[in-house]
Structure formats: structure tokens, C-alpha cells
C-alpha positions in Angstrom: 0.0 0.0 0.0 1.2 3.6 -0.8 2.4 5.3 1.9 0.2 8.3 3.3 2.3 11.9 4.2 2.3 12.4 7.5 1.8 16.1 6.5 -1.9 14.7 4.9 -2.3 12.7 7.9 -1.9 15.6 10.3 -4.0 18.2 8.2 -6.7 15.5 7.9 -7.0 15.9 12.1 -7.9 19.7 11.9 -11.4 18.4 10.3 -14.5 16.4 11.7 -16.0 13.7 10.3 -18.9 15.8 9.2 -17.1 18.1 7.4 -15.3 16.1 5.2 -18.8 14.5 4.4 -19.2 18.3 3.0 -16.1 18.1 1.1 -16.9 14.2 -0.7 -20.7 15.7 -1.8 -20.9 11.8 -2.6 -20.0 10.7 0.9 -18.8 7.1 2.0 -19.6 6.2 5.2 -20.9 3.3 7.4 -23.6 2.5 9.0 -24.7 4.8 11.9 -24.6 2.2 14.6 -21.1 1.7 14.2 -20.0 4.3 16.9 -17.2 4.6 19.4 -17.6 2.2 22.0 -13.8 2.4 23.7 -12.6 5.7 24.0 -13.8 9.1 22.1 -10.5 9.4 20.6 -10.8 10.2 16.8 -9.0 7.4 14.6 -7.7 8.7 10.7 -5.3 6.5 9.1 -4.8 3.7 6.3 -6.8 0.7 6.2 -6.0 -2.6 6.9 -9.3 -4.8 5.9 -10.1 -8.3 7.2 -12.9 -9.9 5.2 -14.6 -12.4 7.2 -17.5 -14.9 6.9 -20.0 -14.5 9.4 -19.1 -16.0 12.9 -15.2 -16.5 11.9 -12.4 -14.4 13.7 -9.5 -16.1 13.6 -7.5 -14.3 10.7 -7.7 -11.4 12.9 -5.0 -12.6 14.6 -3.0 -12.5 11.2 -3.9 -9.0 10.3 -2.2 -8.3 13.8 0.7 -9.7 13.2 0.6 -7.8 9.5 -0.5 -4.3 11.2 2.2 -1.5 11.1 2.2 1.9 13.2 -1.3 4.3 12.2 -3.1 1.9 10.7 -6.9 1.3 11.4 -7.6 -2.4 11.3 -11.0 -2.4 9.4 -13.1 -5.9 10.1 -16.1 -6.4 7.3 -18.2 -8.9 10.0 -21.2 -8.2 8.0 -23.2 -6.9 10.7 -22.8 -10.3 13.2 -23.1 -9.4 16.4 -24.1 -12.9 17.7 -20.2 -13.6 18.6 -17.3 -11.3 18.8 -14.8 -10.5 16.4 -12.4 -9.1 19.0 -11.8 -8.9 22.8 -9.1 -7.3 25.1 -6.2 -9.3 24.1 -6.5 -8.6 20.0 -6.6 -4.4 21.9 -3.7 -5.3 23.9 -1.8 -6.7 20.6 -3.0 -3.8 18.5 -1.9 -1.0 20.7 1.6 -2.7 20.8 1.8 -2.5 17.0 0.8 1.3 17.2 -2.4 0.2 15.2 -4.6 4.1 15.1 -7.6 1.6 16.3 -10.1 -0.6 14.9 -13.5 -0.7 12.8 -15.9 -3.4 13.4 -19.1 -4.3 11.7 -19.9 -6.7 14.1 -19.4 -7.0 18.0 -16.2 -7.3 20.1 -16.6 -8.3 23.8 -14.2 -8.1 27.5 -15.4 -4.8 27.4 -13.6 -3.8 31.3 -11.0 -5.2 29.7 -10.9 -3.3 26.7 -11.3 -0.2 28.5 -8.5 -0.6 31.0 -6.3 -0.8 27.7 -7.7 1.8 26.1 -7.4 1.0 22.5 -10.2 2.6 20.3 -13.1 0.6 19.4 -15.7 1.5 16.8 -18.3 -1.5 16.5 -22.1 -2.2 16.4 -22.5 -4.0 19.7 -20.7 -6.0 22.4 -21.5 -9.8 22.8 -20.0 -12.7 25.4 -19.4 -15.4 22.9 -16.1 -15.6 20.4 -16.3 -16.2 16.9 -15.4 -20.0 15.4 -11.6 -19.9 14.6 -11.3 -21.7 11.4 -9.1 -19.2 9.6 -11.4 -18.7 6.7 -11.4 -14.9 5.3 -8.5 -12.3 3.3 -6.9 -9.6 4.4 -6.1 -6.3 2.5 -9.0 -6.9 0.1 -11.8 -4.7 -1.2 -15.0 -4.8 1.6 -17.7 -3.7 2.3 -18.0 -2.1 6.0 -21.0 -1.4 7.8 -22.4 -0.2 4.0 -19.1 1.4 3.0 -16.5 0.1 0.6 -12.8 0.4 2.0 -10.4 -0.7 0.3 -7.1 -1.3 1.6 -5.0 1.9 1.8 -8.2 4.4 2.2 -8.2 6.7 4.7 -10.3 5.8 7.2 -11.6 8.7 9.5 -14.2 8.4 12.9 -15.4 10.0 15.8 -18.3 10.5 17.6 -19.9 11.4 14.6 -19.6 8.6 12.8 -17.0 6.5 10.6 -16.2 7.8 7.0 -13.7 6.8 4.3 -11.9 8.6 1.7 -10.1 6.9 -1.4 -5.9 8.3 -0.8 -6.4 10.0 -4.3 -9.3 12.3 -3.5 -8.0 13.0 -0.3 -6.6 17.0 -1.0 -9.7 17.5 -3.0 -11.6 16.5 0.0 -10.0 18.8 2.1 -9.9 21.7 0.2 -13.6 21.6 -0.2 -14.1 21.4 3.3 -12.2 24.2 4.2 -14.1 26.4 1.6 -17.3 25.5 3.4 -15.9 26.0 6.6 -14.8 29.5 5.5 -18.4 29.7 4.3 -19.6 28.7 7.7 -17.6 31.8 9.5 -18.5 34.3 7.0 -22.3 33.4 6.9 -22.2 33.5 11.0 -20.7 37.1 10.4 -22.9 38.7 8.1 -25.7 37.1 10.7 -23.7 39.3 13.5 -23.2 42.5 11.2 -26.9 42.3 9.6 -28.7 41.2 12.4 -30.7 39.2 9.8 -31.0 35.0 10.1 -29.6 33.4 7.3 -30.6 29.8 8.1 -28.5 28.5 5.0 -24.4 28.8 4.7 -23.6 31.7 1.7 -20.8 30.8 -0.5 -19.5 34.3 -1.3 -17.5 34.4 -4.1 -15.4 37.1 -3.2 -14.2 35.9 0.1 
């Protein structure tokens, strides 16, 4: 996978998930229930995907042994949240390969012992039971995530607003985009200041 600029990377944190919605127009993102559920820290980095069949964790451990430093391990578990596709020791593994966090559709469980750790968790729900361990599934494949497709090397970007993902090439358009409409957004909340006058809908001036 190419390599992202840590200069990209860092620029990418001065944004919310929201607003680079507002910069894609055609967003990608996943599934609203999909939320952080260890830790509120905001995750952005590459993507690591595990494709697995429903009820079948055990190439997870592979894609931990394959994670480098910033990565977000993304897990397509099509929606299966009748056994766990992660627990504390796979959070204990990934923070000591630097992983940025990981990206469930599915459920995780050891939730105490998730926290104590403190490795970020986005996922649709926690469950007791662990997932078969046959070794069936790919890693670094195209998926599709909680409704979005990542594929491997796309930015992946959450916080509490959600979970979106943005192709490496598209990712200074994005940006750019945003900021205009986050300029936008300041100047419209000005003119409301100066005016006096609601303006319930963001101006694009073309002079500023």
C-alpha cells in the first residue's frame, strides 16, 4: 500500500468527520450504529481490511501480526453481532503494534478489559461469545463495512460522529472543499452578526 504523508495525515486531524462528508458531496460512510464504544478518541489513518465470513475471527489474529504503526484495522463482519470478532487481548496486541484503532461491523466483547487498555473501538455491539476460529477470510481486500467500501490503503476517519472513508487520491480535493465550506460557515455566521438578519443557510460568497 502507498504510503500516506504524514503532513496529509496531520491536516486531515484539523477536520470532523462531518465536514469532510461536506467536502466528498458523494460521501462514504458506514452504517450509523457503528459508533465509538472504547474511548472518544478520533482514529484517521490507512486501512488494513479483514474480510470475514460470518461467525469467523480467527485471521484477525493475522492481520495483527501484519499491522504496522497508524493503521486502522478495518473488520467487514457483516453486521454479526451474535459472537465477537475481537476482545481485550487482540486491543492489547493492536496498541503494541501502534495500530490508530479498529472498525468493526460486528461486535467485540471483555469490554472492562478493553477499557483498561484503552485501544479505540468502533463497532455495532458488544457480545460474550467468540467467533469460530477456522481461519477462513483475506486480508487487505476490497469490503464492504457497515455499507461502506474500503479498500485497503483508504483513509479511514471516525469520531463520535460517525465512521467515513476517503479513497488516498481524492483526499486533498476533500479537504480543500471542506475548508471552503468551513470559511463559508464563519462568514455566513458574520454577516448574521453584522446584519442582524437569520440566514438559516451557509452563503458561499464568491469574493471571500
Amino acid at each position: 500500500m502507498e504510503k500516506i504523508p504524514e503532513k496529509i495525515l496531520e491536516q486531515l486531524r484539523e477536520f470532523s468527520v462531518p465536514e469532510l462528508c461536506d467536502g466528498m458531496g458523494i460521501y462514504n460512510i458506514m452504517d450509523n450504529d457503528i459508533k465509538p464504544m472504547v474511548t472518544q478518541q478520533k482514529i484517521i489513518g490507512p486501512a488494513l481490511t479483514v474480510k470475514v465470513p460470518i461467525g469467523e475471527g480467527a485471521i484477525v489474529t493475522k492481520a495483527l501480526e501484519m499491522v504496522k504503526p497508524g493503521e486502522v484495522i478495518v473488520i467487514a463482519g457483516h453486521g454479526n453481532c451474535k459472537s465477537s470478532y475481537w476482545g481485550d487481548h487482540r486491543s492489547f496486541c493492536a496498541k503494541f503494534q501502534k495500530a490508530q484503532g479498529v472498525v468493526i461491523d460486528g461486535a467485540f466483547r471483555d469490554i472492562e478489559g478493553c477499557e483498561e487498555i484503552g485501544f479505540p473501538i468502533y463497532a455495532k455491539g458488544i457480545t460474550p461469545g467468540t467467533a469460530g476460529k477456522s481461519g477462513v477470510g483475506e486480508i487487505n481486500v476490497s469490503v464492504s463495512c457497515g455499507g461502506a467500501i474500503v479498500n485497503p490503503g483508504d483513509i479511514v476517519v471516525g469520531d463520535r460522529n460517525g465512521v467515513c472513508v476517503i479513497p488516498l487520491e481524492k483526499v486533498e480535493e476533500v479537504m480543500e472543499k471542506a475548508r471552503r465550506k468551513i470559511k463559508a460557515q464563519k462568514w455566513t455566521l458574520e454577516e448574521m452578526k453584522r446584519t442582524r438578519v437569520v440566514m438559516p443557510r451557509v452563503i458561499f460568497d464568491k469574493n471571500k
